[in-house]
C-alpha positions in Angstrom: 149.7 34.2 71.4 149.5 35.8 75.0 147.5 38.9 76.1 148.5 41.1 78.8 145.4 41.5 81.4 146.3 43.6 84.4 149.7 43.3 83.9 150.2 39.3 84.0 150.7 37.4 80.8 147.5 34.9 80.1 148.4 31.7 77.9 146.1 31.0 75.0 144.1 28.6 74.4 146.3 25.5 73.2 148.2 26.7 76.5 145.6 25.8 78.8 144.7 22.8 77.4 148.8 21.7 78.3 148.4 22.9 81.9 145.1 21.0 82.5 146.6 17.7 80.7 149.7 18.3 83.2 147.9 16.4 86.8 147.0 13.5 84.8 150.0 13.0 82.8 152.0 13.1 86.5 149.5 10.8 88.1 147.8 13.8 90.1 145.0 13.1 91.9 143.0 16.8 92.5 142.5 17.9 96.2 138.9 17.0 96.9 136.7 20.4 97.6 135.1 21.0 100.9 131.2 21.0 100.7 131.2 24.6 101.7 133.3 25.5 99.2 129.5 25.7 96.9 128.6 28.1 99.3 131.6 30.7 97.8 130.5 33.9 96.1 127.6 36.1 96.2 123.9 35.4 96.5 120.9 37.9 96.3 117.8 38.4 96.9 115.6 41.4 96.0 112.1 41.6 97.6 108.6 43.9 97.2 107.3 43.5 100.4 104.0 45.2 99.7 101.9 47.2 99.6 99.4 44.8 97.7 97.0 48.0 96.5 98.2 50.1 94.0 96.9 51.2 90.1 94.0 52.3 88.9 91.5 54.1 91.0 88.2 55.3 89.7 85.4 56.8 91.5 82.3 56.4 89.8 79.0 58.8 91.4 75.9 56.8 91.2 72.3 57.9 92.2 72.4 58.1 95.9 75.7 56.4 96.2 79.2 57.0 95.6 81.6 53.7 94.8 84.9 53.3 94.0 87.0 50.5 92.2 91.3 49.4 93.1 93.0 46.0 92.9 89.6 43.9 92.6 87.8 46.0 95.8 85.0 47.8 95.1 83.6 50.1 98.2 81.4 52.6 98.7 82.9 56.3 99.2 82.0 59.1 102.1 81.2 61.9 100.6 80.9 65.2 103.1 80.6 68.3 101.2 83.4 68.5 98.6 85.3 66.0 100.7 85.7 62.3 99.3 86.8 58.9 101.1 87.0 55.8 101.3 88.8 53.0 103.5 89.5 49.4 102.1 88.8 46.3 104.4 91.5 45.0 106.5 93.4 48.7 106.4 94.9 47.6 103.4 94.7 51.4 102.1 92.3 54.6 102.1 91.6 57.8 99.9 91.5 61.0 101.8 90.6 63.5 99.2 87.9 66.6 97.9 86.2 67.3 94.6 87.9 70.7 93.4 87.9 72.6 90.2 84.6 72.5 89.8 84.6 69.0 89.6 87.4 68.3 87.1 89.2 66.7 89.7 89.6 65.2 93.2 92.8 65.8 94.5 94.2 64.6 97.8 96.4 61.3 99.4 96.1 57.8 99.1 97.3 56.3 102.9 98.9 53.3 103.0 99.2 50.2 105.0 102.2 50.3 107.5 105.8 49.5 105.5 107.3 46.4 107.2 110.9 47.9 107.2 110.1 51.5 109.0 106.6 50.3 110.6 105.0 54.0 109.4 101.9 54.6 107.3 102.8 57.1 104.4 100.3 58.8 102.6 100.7 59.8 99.1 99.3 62.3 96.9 97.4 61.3 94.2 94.7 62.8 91.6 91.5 62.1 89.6 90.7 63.3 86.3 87.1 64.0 85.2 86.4 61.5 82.6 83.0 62.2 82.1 79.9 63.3 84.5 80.4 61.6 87.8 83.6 59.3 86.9 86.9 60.1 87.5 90.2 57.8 87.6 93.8 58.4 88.3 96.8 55.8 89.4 97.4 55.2 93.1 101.6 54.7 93.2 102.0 53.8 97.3 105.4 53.8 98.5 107.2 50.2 97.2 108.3 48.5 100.3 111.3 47.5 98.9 114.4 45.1 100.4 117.3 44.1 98.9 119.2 41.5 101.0 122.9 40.4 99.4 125.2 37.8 101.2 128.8 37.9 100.1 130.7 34.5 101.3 134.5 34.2 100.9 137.4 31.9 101.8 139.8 32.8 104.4 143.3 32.4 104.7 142.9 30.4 107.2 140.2 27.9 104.8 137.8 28.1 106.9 134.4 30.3 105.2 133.6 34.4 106.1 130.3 35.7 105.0 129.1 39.5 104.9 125.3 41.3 104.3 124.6 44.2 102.7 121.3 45.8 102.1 121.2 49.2 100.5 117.8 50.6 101.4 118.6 50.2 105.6 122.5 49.5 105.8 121.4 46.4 108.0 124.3 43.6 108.6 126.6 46.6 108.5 129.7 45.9 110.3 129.3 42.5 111.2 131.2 39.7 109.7 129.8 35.9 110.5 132.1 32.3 110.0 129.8 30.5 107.6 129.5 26.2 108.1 127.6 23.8 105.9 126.5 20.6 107.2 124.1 18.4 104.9 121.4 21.1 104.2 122.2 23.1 106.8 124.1 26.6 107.2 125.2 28.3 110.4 125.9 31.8 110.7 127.9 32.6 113.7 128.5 36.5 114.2 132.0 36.4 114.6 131.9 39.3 117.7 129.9 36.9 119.3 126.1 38.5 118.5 124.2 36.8 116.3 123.6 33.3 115.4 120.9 32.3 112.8 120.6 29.4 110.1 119.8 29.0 106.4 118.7 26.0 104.6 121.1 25.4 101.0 119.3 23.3 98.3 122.1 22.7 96.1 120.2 21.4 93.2 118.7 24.6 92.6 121.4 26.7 94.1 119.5 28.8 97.0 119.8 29.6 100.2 117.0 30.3 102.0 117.1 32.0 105.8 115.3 34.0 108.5 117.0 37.2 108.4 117.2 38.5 112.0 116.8 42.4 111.7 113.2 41.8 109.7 112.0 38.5 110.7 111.3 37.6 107.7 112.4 34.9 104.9 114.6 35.3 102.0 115.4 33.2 99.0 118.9 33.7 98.1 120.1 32.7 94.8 123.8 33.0 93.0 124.7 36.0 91.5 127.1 37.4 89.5 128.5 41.0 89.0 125.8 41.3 86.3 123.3 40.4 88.4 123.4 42.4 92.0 122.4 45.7 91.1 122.4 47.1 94.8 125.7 45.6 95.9 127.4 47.4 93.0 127.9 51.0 92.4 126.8 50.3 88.8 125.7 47.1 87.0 127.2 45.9 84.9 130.7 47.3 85.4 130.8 50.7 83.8 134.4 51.1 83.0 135.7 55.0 83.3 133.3 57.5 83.9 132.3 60.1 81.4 130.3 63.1 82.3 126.8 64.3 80.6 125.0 66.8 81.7 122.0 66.1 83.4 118.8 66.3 80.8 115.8 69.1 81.5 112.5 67.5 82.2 108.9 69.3 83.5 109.9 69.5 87.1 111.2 72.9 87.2 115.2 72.7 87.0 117.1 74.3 83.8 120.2 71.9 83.2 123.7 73.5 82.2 127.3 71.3 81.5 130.0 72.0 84.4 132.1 74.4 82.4 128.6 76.5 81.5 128.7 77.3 85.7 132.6 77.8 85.8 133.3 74.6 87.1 135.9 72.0 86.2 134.8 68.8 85.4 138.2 66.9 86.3 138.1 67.0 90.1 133.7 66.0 89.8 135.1 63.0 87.5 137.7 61.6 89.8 134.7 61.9 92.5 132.3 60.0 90.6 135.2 57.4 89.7 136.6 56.9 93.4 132.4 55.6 94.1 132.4 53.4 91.2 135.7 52.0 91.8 134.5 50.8 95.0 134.2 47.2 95.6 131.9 45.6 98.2 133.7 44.3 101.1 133.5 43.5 105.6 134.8 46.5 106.2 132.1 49.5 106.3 132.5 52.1 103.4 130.5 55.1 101.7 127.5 53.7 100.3 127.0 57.1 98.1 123.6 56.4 96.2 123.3 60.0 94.8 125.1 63.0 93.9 123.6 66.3 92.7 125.0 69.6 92.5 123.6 73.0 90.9 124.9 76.1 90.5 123.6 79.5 89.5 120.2 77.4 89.5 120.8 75.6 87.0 121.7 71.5 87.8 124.8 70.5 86.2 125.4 67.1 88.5 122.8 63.8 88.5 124.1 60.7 88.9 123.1 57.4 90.7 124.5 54.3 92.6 123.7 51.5 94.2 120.4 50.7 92.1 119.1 53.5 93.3 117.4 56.3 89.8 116.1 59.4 89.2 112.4 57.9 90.1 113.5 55.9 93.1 112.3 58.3 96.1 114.7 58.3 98.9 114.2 58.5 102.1 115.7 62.4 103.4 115.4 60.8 107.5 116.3 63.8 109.3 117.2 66.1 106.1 113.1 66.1 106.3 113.1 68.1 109.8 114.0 70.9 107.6 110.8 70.9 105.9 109.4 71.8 109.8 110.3 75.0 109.8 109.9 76.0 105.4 105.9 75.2 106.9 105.9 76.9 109.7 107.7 80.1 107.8 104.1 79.7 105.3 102.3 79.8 108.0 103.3 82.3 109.2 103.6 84.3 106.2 100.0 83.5 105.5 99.3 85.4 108.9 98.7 82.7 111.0 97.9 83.4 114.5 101.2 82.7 116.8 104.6 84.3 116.3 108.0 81.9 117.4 108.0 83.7 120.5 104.2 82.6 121.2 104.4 80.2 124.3 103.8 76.8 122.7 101.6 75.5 125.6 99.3 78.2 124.6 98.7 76.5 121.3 97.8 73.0 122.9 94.3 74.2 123.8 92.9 70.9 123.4 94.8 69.8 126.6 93.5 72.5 129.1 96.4 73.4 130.9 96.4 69.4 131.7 99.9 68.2 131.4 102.3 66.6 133.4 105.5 68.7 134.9 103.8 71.9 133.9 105.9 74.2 135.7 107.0 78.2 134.4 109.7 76.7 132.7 107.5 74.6 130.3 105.0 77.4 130.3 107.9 79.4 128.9 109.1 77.3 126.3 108.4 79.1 122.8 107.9 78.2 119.1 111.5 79.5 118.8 112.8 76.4 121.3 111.2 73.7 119.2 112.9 75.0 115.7 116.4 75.2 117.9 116.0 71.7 119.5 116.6 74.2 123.1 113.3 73.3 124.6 115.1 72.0 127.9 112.4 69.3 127.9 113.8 65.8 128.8 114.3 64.9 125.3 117.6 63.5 123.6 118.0 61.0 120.8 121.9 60.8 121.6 120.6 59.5 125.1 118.7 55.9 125.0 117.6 56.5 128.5 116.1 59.7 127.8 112.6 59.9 128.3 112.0 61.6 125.0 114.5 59.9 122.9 112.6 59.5 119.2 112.4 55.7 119.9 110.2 56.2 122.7 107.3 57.2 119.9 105.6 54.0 118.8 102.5 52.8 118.5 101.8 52.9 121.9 101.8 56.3 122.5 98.3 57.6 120.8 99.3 61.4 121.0 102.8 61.8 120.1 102.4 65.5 120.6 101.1 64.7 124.6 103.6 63.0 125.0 106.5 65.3 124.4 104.4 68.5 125.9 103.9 65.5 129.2 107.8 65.0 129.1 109.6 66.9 132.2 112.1 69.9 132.1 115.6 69.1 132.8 116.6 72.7 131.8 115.5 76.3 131.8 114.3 76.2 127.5 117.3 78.3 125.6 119.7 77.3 127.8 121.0 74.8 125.4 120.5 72.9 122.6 119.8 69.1 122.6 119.2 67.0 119.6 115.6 65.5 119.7 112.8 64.5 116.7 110.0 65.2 119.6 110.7 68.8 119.4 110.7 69.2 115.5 107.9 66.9 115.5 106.0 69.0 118.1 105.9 72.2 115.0 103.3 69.9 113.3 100.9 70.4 116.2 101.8 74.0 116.2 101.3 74.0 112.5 98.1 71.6 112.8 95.9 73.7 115.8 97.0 77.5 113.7 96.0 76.5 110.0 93.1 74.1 110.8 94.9 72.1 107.8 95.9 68.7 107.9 99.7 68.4 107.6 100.2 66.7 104.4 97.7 68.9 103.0 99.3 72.1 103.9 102.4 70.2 102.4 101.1 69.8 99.1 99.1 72.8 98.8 101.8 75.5 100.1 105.4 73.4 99.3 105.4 70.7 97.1 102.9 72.4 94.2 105.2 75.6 94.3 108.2 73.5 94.2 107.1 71.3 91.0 107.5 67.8 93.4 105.8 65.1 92.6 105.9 60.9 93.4 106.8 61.5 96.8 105.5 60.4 100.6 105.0 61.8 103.7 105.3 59.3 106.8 101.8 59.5 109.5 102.1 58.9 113.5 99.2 56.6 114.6 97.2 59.3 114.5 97.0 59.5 110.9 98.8 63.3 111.1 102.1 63.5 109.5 105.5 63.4 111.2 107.5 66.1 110.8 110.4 64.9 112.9 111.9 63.5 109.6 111.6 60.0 106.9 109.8 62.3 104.2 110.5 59.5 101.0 111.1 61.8 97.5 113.0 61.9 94.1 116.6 63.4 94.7 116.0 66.1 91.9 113.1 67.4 94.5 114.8 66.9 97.3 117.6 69.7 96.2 114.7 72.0 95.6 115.3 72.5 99.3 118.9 74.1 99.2 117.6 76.0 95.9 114.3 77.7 97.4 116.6 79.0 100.6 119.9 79.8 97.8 117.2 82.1 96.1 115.9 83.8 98.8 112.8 81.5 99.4 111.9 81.6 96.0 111.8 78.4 93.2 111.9 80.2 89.2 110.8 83.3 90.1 107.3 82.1 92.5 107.8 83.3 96.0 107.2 80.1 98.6 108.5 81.5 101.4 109.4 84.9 102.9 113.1 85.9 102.4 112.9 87.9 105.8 112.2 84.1 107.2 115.0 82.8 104.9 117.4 84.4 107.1 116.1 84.2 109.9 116.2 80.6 109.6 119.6 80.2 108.3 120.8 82.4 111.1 122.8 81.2 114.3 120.4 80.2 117.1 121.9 77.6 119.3 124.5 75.0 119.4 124.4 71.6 119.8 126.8 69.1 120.5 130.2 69.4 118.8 130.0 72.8 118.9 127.9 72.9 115.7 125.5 75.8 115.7 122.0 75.6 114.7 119.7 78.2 113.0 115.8 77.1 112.6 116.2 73.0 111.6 119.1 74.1 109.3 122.7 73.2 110.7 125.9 75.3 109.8 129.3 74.7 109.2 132.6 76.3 108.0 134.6 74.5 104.8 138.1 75.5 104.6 139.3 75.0 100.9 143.3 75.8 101.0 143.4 79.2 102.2 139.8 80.5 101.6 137.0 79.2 104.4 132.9 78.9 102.7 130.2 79.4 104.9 127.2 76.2 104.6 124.3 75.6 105.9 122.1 72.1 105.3 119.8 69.6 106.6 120.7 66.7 107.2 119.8 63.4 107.7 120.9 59.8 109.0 123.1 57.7 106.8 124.0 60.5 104.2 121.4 62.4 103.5 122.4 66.0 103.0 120.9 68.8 101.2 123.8 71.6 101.2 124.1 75.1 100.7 127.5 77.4 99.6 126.1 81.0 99.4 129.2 82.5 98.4 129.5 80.0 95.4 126.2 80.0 94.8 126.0 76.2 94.8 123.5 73.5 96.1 124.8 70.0 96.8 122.6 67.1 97.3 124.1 63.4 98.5 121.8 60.5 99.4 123.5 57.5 101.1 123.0 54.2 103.3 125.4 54.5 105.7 122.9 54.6 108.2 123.9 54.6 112.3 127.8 55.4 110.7 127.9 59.0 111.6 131.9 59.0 110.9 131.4 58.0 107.5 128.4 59.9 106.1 130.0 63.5 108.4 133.2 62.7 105.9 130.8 63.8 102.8 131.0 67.4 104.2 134.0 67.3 105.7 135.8 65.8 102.7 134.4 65.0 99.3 132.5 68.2 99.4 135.6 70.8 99.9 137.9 68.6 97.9 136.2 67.4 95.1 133.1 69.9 94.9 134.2 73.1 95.9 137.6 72.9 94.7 135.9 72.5 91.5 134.7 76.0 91.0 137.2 78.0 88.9 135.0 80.8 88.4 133.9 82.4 91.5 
């Protein structure tokens, strides 16, 4: 009996067993395989890098002394007041917290360690219950360091081996094919636009490869997989076959769930979008690495699903998307009355530099709170530029004050003349932010924004000064992060709880500036036009590096989210916008 597969007829079994019998009933001698033909196929490797220190923390007040207990330490803890900390040896973590509800709980964030792959601290929030007098515990959950290093290797027509990377958490390898060669143990990558050359070791009795990677410096143990077993280099594992839709499932984090045709959309055009990411196939050639899609409507989410071994729990890193946050905390602020206004002169609210900075001419002393949330400081500051003084590279550990530094940088234009893209300047509304509450950032975070909004497992990168960075990388759980679009959709409120002002709503939504392309800018929150056939949306969204965009349709009342790792691939992460969101998204809605 035959069976069709894909169209060609497959012989049965007593078929086969012919065919094989045929080279040694004609004398056939097989063609002997090329040793690097065991090198064909995929290979993986899926690494925690750290941190070590994570689980159960319990502080335990003793007569005179306070102590606390995590991953075998046990350390005394500072106590000032109602404030509580405590720093591990070796800077392998540190509680910065305070005893609140009359002493139910301590509350506050676990810092840890530097990540190897971004090289920033995060802190974490984290919190104590009471478990009796003077003892309270609660679970430390640091940001997972996580790297996921696959290596596809193929034949090419011309028989000689090709070989390909993918890594889904930093998209490095992207875009660069290498000609593979095994001699004895040895493997030689050779990047075939003539970058990068590295080795690997094979040990073909246990089937690894083990190499240096270049981008991390560090050593990975690559072993054979098969489509079962690479969960990142897949859309889905194992291979899911057509896509059905559910709705997404209500859980305590605030969002009411409704099916597509509850909201007035169609669920065809959403399947077909799902279905084009899963049918993808992993290849040389770079492609949308989609690792989420949400999309609600009318509030409620109707959309969750995840790729690329990326879940619901997995925080993702927003990158720039996080900017956005910048100006919702500077809005609080200022709702809460604090003590500047966006056209305050933001040299003003430096105090702790005296007037003492470098290039201070009228220009700089004119630049306003207004500049830094529409990137039009004029200060000599441009990420697009790698010579630019101020490009967000330039901020590394060996620059103490990050906020100095960018107030030290020189003008190169009169401020509102026009609008450059630099981190520094977003970054700088943290010191604005920091000097007006008296609140440390991550603090103020969790207090004012993340508590209203129902967020929770997520982490806030530091600079080396320990304050957070508000130029972007904030790591949270996708069905948060569209809490974002939501709040501003509802007028700066999240169920009925006002977080923020709706007069600062639009005012931050409004345009402000434009940057290159054309695109205008309100306050951190870019704004496009979407043509679908002969009607054109309005959107506005923050967005981030590789994919990662929180967008907003007013008209349709409809919040999109899309996290991705097409990092440093602007043309294919813009197409999101340009083209899976008007095509597949909007021209979904049937009821308007």
């Amino acid at each position: 009996m035959n069976f069709l597969r894909g169209g060609h007829a497959v012989p049965s079994r007593t078929a086969w067993r012919i065919l094989l019998l045929v080279p040694a009933l004609l004398g056939a001698t097989p063609a002997p395989q090329a040793p690097e033909a065991r090198l064909v196929g995929v290979w993986g490797s899926e690494r925690r890098l750290g941190p070590e220190v994570r689980g159960e923390l319990t502080v335990v007040r003793g007569e005179g002394a306070w102590r606390a207990r995590i991953a075998g330490f046990d350390v005394p803890v500072k106590v000032d007041g109602a404030k509580v900390s405590l720093v591990l040896p070796g800077g392998q973590g540190e509680l910065r917290g305070a005893v609140v509800e009359d002493g139910r709980r301590i509350r506050g964030h676990w810092i840890q360690p530097r990540v190897l792959m971004s090289g920033m601290r995060f802190a974490t929030p984290v919190e104590l219950r009471s478990l009796q007098a003077g003892h309270w515990r609660g679970t430390v959950a640091p940001l997972e360091d996580r790297f996921s290093l696959y290596l596809v290797v193929q034949k090419q027509p011309d028989g000689t081996l090709g070989a390909f990377f993918r890594n889904p958490e930093r998209n490095f390898g992207n875009r660069r094919m290498y000609r593979v060669s095994l001699q004895g143990t040895g493997v030689r990558f050779v990047d075939t636009a003539g970058g990068t050359t590295f080795e690997a070791t094979y040990d073909a009795r246990t089937e690894r490869l083990s190499l240096v990677y270049p981008p991390l410096d560090t050593t990975f143990d690559l072993t054979r997989r098969d489509r079962n077993q690479a969960v990142g280099l897949y859309p889905r594992t194992p291979a899911p076959g057509p896509y059905v839709y559910r709705a997404p499932v209500a859980e305590d984090d605030g969002w009411t769930t409704a099916s597509l045709t509850d909201v007035g959309m169609e669920p065809r055009p959403i399947r077909q979008l799902v279905q084009q990411i899963l049918d993808q196939e992993p290849g040389p050639a770079p492609a949308p690495a989609i690792q989420g899609l949400l999309i609600a409507r009318h509030g409620k989410l109707v959309v969750e699903e995840y790729f690329h071994g990326f879940d619901k729990e997995r925080p993702h890193d927003l990158r720039s998307a996080a900017k956005t946050y910048a100006s919702v905390l500077i809005g609080i602020a200022l709702d809460q009355g604090a003590a500047f206004t966006v056209d305050t002169p933001v040299v003003s609210l430096f105090p702790e530099y005296g007037g003492k900075l470098a290039h201070l001419d009228e220009r700089k002393r004119a630049l306003t709170v207004a500049h830094l949330l529409t990137m039009s400081t004029g200060l000599a500051c441009d990420d697009e530029d790698e010579a630019s003084p101020g490009n967000e590279e330039r901020l590394q550990d060996d620059v103490p004050d990050w906020y100095k530094y960018t107030l030290d940088l020189p003008m190169v234009s009169k401020p509102g003349e026009k609008g450059v893209y630099c981190s520094a300047n977003i970054n700088l509304l943290g010191g604005v932010l920091r000097n007006t509450t008296r609140t440390w950032i991550p603090e103020f975070f969790a207090r004012n924004l993340a508590a209203p909004l129902q967020m929770r497992d997520y982490h806030v990168d530091l600079m080396p000064s320990g304050e957070q960075y508000l130029g972007g990388g904030i790591y949270m759980r996708p069905r948060d992060a569209l809490k974002l679009g939501q709040l501003y959709l509802s007028g700066g409120t999240w169920n009925g709880r006002r977080v923020v002002s709706q007069r600062w709503v639009e005012r931050s939504i409004a345009n402000h500036a434009t940057l290159a392309q054309g695109s205008t800018y309100g306050y951190t929150w870019w704004r496009h036009e979407l043509r679908v056939g002969d009607r054109v949306y309005s959107e506005y969204e923050a967005s981030g590096n590789g994919g990662q965009l929180v967008m907003v349709i007013p008209e349709l009342d409809l919040t999109v989210l899309f996290t991705a790792g097409n990092y440093n691939h602007a043309a294919l992460w813009r197409k999101f916008r340009e083209e899976l969101l008007p095509r597949f998204i909007l021209g979904a809605v049937t009821v308007k």
